[in-house]
N, CA, C and O atoms as CSV, one atom per row, in Angstrom:
chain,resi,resn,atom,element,x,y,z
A,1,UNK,N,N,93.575,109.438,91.028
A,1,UNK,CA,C,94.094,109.137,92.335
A,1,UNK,C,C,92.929,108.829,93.257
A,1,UNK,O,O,91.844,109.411,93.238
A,2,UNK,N,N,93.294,107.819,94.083
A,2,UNK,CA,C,92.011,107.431,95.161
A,2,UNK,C,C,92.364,107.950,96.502
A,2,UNK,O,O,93.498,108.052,96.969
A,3,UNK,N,N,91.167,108.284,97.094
A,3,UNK,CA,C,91.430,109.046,98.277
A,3,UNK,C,C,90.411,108.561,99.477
A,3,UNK,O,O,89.203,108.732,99.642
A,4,UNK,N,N,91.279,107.981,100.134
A,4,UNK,CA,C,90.583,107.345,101.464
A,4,UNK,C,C,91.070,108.112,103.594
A,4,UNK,O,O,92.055,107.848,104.283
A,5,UNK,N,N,90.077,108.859,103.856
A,5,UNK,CA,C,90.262,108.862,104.817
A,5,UNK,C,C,90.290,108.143,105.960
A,5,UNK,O,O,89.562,107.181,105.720
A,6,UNK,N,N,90.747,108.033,107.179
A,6,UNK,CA,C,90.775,107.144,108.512
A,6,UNK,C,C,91.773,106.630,108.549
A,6,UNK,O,O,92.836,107.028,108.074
A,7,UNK,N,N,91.428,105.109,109.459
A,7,UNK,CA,C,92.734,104.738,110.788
A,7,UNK,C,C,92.857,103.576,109.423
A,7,UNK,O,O,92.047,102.680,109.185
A,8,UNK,N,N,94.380,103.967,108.473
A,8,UNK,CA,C,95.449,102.691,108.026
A,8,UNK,C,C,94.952,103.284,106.573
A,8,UNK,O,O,95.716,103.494,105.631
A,9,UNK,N,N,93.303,103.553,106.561
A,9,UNK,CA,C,93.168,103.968,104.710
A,9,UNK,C,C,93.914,102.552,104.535
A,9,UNK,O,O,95.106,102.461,104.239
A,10,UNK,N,N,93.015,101.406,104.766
A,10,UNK,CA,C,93.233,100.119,104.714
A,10,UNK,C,C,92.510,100.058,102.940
A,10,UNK,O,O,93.129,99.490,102.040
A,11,UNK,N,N,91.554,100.536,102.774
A,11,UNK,CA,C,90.995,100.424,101.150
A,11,UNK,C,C,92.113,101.274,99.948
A,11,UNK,O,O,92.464,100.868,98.840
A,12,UNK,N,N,92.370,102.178,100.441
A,12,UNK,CA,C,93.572,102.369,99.703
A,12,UNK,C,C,94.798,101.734,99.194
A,12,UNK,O,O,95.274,101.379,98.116
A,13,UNK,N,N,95.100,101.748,100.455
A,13,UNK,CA,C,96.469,100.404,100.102
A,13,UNK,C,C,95.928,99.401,99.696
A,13,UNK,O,O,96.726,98.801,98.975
A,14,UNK,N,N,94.834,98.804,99.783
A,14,UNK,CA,C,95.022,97.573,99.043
A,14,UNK,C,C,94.485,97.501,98.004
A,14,UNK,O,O,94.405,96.416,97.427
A,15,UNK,N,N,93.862,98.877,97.372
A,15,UNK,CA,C,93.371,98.655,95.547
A,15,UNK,C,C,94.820,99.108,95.262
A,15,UNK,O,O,95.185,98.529,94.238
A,16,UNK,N,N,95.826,99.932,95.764
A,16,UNK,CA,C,96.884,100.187,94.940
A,16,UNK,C,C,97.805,99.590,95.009
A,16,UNK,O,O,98.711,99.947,94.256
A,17,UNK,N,N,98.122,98.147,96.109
A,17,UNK,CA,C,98.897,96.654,96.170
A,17,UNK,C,C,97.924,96.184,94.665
A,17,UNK,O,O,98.363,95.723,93.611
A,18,UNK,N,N,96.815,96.427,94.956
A,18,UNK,CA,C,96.601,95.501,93.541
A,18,UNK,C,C,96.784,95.463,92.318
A,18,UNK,O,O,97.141,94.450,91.717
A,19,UNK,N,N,96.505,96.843,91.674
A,19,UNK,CA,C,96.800,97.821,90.796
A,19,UNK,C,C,98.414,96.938,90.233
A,19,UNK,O,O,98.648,96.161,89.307
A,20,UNK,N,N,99.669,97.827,91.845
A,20,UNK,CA,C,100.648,96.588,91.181
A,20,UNK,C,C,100.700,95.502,91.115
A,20,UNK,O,O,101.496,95.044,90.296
A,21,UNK,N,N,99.893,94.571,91.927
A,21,UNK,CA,C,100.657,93.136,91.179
A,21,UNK,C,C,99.790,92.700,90.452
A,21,UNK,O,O,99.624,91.483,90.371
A,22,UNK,N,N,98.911,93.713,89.640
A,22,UNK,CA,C,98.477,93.092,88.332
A,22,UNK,C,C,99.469,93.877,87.488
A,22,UNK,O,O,99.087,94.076,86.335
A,23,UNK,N,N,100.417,94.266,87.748
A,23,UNK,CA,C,101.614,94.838,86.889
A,23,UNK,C,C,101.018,95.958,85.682
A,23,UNK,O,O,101.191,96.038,84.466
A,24,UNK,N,N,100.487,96.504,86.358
A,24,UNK,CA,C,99.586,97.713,84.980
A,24,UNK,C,C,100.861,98.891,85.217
A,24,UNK,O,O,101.185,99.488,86.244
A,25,UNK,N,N,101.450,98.952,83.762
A,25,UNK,CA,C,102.479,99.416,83.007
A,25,UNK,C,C,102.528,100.383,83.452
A,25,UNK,O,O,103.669,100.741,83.744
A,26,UNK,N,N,101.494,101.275,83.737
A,26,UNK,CA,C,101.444,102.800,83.969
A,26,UNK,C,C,102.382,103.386,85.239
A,26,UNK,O,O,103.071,104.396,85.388
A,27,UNK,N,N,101.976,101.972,86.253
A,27,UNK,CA,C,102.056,102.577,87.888
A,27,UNK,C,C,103.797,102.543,87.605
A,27,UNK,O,O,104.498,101.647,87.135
A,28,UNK,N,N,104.207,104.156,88.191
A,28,UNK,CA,C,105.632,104.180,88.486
A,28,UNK,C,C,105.732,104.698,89.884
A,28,UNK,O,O,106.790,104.540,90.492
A,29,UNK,N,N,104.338,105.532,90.653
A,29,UNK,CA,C,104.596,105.593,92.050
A,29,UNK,C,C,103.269,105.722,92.344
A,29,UNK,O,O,102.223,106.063,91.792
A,30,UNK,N,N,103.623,105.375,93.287
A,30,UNK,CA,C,102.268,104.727,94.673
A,30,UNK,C,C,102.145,105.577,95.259
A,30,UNK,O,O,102.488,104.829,96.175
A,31,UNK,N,N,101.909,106.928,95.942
A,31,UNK,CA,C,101.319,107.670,97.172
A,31,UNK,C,C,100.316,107.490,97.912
A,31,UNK,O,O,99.142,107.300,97.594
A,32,UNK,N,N,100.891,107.564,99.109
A,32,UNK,CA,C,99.894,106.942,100.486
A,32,UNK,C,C,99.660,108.047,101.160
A,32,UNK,O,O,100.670,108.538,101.663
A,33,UNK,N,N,98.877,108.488,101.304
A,33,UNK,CA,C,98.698,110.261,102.695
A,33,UNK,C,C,98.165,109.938,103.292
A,33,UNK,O,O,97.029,109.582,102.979
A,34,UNK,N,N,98.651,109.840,104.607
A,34,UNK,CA,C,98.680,109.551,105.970
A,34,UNK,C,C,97.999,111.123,106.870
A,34,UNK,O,O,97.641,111.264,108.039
A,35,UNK,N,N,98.035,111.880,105.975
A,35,UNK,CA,C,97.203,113.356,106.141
A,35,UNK,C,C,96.106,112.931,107.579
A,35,UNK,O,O,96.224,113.228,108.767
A,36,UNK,N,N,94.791,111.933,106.679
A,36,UNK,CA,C,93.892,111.837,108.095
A,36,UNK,C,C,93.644,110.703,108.519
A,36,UNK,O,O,92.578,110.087,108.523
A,37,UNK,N,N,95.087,110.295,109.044
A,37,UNK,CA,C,95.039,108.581,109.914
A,37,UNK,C,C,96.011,108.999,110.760
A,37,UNK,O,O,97.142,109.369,110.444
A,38,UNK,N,N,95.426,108.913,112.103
A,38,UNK,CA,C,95.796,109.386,113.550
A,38,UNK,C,C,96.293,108.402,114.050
A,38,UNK,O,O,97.271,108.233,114.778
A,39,UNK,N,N,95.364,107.580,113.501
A,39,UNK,CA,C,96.109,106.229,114.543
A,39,UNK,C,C,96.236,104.638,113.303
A,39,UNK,O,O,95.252,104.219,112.693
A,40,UNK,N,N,97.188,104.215,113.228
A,40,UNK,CA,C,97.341,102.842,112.832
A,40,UNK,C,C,98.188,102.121,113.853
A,40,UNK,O,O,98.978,102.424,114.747
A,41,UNK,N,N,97.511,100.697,113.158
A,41,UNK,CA,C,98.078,99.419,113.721
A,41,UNK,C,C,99.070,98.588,112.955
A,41,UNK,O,O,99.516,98.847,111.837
A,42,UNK,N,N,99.412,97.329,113.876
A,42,UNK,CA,C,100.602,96.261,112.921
A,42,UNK,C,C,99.546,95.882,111.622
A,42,UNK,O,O,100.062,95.423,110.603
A,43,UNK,N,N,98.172,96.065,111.668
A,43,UNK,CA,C,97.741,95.584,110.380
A,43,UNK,C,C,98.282,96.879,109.602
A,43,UNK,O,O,99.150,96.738,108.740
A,44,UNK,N,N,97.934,97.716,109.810
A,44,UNK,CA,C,98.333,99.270,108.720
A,44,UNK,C,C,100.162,98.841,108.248
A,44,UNK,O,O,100.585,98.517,107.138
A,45,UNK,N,N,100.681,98.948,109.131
A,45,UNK,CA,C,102.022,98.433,108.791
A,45,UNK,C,C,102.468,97.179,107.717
A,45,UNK,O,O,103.174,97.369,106.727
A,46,UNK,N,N,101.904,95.857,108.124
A,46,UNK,CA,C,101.448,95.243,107.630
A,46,UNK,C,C,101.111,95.393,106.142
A,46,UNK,O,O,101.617,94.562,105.389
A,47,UNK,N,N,100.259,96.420,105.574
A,47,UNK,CA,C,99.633,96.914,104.259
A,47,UNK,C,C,100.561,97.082,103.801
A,47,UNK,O,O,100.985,96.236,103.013
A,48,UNK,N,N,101.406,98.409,104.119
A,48,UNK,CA,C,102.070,99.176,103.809
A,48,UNK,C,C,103.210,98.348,103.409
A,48,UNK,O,O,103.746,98.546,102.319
A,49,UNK,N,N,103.817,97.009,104.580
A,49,UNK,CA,C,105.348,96.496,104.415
A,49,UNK,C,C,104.961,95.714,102.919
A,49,UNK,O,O,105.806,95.605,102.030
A,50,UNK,N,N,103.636,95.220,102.791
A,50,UNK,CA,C,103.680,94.230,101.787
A,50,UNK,C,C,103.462,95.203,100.303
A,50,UNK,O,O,104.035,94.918,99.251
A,51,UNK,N,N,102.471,96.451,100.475
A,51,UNK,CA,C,103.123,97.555,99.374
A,51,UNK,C,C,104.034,98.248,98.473
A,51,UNK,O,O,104.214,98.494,97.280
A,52,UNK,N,N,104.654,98.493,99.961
A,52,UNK,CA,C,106.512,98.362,99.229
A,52,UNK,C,C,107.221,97.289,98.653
A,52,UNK,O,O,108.232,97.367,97.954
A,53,UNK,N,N,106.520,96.138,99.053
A,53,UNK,CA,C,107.518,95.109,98.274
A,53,UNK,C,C,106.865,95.000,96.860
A,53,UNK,O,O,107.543,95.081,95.835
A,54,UNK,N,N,105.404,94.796,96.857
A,54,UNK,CA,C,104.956,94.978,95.371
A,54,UNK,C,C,105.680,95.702,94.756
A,54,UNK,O,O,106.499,95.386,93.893
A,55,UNK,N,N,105.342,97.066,95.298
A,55,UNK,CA,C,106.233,98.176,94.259
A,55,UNK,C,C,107.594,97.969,93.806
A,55,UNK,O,O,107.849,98.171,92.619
A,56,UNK,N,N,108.558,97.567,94.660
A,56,UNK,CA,C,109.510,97.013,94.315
A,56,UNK,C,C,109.880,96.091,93.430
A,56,UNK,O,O,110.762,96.135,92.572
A,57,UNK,N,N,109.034,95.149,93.749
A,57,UNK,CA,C,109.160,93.903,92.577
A,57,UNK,C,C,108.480,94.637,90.973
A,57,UNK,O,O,109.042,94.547,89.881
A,58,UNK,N,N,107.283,95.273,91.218
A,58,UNK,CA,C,107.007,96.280,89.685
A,58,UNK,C,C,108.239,97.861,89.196
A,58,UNK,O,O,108.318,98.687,88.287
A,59,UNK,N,N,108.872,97.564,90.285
A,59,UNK,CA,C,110.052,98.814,89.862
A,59,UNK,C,C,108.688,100.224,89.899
A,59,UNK,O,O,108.632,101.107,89.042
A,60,UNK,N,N,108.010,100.139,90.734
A,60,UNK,CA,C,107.351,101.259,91.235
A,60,UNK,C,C,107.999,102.151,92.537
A,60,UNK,O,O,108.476,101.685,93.571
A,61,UNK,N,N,107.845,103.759,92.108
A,61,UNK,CA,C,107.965,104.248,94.075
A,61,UNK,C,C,106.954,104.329,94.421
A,61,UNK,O,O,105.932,104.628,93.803
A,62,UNK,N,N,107.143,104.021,95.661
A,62,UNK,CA,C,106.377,104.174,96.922
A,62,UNK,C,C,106.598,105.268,97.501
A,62,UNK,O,O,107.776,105.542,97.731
A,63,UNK,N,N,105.647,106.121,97.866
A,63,UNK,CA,C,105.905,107.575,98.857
A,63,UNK,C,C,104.608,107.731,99.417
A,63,UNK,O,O,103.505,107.940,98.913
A,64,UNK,N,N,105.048,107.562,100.698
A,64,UNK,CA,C,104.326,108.372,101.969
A,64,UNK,C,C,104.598,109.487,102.668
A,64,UNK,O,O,105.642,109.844,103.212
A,65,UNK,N,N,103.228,110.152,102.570
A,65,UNK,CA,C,103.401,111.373,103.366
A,65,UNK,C,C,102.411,112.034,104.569
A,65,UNK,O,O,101.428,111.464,105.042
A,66,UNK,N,N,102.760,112.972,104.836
A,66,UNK,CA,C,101.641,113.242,105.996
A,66,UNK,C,C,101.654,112.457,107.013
A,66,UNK,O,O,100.581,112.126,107.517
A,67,UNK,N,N,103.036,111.932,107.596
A,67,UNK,CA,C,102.464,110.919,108.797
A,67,UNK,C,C,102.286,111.999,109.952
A,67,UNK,O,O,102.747,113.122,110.156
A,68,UNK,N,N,101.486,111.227,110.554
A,68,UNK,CA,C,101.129,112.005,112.440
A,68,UNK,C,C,101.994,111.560,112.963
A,68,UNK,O,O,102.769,110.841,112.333
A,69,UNK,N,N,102.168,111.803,114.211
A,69,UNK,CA,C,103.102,111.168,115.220
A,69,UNK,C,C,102.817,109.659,115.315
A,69,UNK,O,O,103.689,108.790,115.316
A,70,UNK,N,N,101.308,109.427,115.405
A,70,UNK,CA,C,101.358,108.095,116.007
A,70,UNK,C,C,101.368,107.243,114.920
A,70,UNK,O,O,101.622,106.106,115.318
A,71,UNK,N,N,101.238,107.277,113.961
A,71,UNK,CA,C,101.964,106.069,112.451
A,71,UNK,C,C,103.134,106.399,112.465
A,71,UNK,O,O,103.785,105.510,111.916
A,72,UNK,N,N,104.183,107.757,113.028
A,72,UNK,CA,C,105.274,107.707,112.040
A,72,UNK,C,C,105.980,106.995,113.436
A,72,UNK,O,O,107.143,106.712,113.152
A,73,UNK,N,N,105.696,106.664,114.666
A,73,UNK,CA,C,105.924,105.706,115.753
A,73,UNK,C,C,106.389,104.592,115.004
A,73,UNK,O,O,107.493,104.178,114.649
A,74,UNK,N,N,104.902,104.146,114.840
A,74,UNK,CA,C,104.981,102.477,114.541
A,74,UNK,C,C,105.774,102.098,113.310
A,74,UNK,O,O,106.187,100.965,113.060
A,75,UNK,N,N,105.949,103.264,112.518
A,75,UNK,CA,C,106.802,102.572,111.569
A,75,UNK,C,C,108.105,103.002,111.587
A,75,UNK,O,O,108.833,103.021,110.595
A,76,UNK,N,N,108.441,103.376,112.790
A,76,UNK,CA,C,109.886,103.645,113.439
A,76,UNK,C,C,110.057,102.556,114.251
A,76,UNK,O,O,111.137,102.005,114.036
A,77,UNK,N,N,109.295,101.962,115.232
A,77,UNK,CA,C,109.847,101.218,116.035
A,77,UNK,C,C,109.871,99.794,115.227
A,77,UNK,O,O,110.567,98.832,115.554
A,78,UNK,N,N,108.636,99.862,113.682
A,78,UNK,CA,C,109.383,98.411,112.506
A,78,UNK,C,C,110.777,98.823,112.296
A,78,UNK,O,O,111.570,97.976,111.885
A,79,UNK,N,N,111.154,99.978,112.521
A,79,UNK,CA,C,112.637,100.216,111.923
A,79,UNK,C,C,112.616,100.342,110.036
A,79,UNK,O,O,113.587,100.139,109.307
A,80,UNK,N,N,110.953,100.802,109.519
A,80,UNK,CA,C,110.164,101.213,108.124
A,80,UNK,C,C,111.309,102.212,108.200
A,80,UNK,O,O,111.670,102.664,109.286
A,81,UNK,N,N,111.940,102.594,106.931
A,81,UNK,CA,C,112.631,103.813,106.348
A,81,UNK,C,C,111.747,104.990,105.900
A,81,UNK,O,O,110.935,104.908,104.979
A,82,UNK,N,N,111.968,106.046,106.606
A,82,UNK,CA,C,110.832,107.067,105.554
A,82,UNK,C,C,111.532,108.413,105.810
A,82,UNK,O,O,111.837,109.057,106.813
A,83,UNK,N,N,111.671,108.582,104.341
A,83,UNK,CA,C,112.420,110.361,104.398
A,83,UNK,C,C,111.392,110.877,104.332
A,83,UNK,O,O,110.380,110.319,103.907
A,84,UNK,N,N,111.451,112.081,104.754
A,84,UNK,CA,C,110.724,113.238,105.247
A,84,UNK,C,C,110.074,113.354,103.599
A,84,UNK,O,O,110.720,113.660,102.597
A,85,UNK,N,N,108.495,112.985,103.682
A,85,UNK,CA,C,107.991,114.111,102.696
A,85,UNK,C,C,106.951,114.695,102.723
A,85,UNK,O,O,106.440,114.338,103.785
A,86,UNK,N,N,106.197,115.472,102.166
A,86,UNK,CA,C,105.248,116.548,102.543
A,86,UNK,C,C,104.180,115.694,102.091
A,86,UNK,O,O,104.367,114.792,101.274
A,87,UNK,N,N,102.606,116.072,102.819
A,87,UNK,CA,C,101.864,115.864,102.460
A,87,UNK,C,C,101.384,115.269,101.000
A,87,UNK,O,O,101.313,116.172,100.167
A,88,UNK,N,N,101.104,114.215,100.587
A,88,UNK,CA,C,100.827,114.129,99.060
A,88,UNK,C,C,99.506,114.476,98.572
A,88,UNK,O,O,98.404,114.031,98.893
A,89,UNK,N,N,99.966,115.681,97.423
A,89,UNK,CA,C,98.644,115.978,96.895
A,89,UNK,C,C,97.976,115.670,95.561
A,89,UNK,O,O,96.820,116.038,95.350
């Protein structure tokens, strides 16, 4: 598992967008921890919207956890779906 701290953990999401759409057999879920990112932007969103669709199209889950207030904002006011889950460890 890769572990990137800060604002979006923009290097994260995008070795593990890549991971899926090089379709490597293994990936069945994606975890994103939002643990220590205080603040993101429409680019973080952005990552994330085009993440989920990878995963989707590889029949991968996607799970995020640990949001702060101010990501779990912005991906409320995209109208992003996210059930409640705990920190990912």
């Amino acid at each position: 598992m890769r572990r990137k701290r800060g604002t979006a953990a923009t290097a994260t999401i995008v070795l593990a967008a890549a991971e899926v759409s090089r379709g490597v057999r293994e990936v069945r879920e994606v975890r994103v921890d939002f643990t220590g990112v205080p603040f993101m932007d429409t680019s973080g969103l952005a990552f994330v919207t085009d993440l989920r669709q990878r995963c989707r199209e590889a029949g991968a889950l996607l799970r995020i956890g640990g949001l702060r207030p101010q990501p779990r904002r912005v991906f409320a006011v995209a109208g992003f779906p996210l059930p409640e889950l705990p920190a990912v460890e």
